[in-house]
C-alpha positions in Angstrom: 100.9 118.9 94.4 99.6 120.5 97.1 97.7 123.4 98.3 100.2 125.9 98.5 101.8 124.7 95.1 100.3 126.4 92.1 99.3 124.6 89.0 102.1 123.3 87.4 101.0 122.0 83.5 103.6 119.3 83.2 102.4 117.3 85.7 99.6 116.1 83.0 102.9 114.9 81.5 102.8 112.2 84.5 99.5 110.9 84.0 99.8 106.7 82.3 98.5 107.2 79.2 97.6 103.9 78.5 95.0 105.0 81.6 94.1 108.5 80.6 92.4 107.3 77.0 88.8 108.0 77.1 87.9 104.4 76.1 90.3 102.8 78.3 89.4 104.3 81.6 85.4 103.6 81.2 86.5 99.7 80.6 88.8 100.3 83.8 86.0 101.8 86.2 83.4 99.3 84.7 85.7 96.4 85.8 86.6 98.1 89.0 82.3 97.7 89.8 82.6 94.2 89.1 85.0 91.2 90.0 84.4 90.1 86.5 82.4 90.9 83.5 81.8 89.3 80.2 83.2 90.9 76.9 79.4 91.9 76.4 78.5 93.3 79.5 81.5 95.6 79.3 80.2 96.6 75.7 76.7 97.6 76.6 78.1 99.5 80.0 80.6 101.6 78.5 78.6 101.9 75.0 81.4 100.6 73.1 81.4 99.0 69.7 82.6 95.4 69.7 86.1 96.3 67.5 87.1 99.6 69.8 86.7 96.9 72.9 88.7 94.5 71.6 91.4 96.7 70.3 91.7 98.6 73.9 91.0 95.4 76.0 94.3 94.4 74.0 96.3 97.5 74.9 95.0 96.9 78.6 96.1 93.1 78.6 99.2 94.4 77.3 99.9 96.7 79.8 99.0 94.1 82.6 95.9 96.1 83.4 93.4 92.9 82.8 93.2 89.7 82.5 91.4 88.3 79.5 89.8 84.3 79.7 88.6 82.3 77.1 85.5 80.2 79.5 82.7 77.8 78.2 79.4 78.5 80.6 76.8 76.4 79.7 78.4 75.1 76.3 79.1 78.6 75.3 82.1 80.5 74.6 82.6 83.4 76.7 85.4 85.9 76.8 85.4 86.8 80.6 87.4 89.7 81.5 89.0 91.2 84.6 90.8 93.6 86.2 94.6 92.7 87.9 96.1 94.3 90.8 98.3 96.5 88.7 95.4 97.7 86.9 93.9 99.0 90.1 97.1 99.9 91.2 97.7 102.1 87.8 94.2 103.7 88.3 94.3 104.8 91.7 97.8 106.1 90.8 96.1 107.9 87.7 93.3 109.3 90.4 95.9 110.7 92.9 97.8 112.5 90.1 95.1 113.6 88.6 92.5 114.7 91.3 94.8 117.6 92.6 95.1 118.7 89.0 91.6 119.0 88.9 91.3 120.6 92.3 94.0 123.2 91.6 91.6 124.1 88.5 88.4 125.0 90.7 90.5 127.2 92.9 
């Protein structure tokens, strides 16, 4: 879209959905602050319960969006989490669709 286009209401139609979910995009951006983050440092940032993280850290690694690892620091388990290039390729790709949406709204 662009300036001279109007709004066009279909093009929500475009935007990934695995992406757009609430839940999913706050564990997206929190991963894109960080090259990696633990599966309770992603809990407390994006004030999700333990079971709604795992369930969409699931639909994320399925998607290709992260990259989940199974680590021992000091002795204990960790489950260390990170974003993959197609995940930051799927969310910039979600921002450019959806930032002239937005714009095209404040006009």
């Amino acid at each position: 879209m662009n300036d001279s286009q109007k709004l066009d209401p279909r093009e929500i139609s475009d935007l990934d959905k695995i992406v757009h979910s609430p839940t999913r995009l706050k564990i997206m951006l929190v991963l894109m602050s960080v090259e990696e983050a633990d599966f309770t440092f992603i809990s407390n940032a994006a004030e999700l319960t333990r079971g709604n993280l795992s369930a969409n850290l699931s639909k994320l690694e399925d998607a290709g969006y992260v990259k989940i690892e199974k680590k021992f620091i000091e002795r204990v388990p960790k489950t260390i989490i990170s974003i993959t290039p197609s995940g930051e390729k799927a969310l910039e790709e979600y921002s450019n669709l959806l930032g002239p949406i937005l714009d095209a709204l404040r006009k």
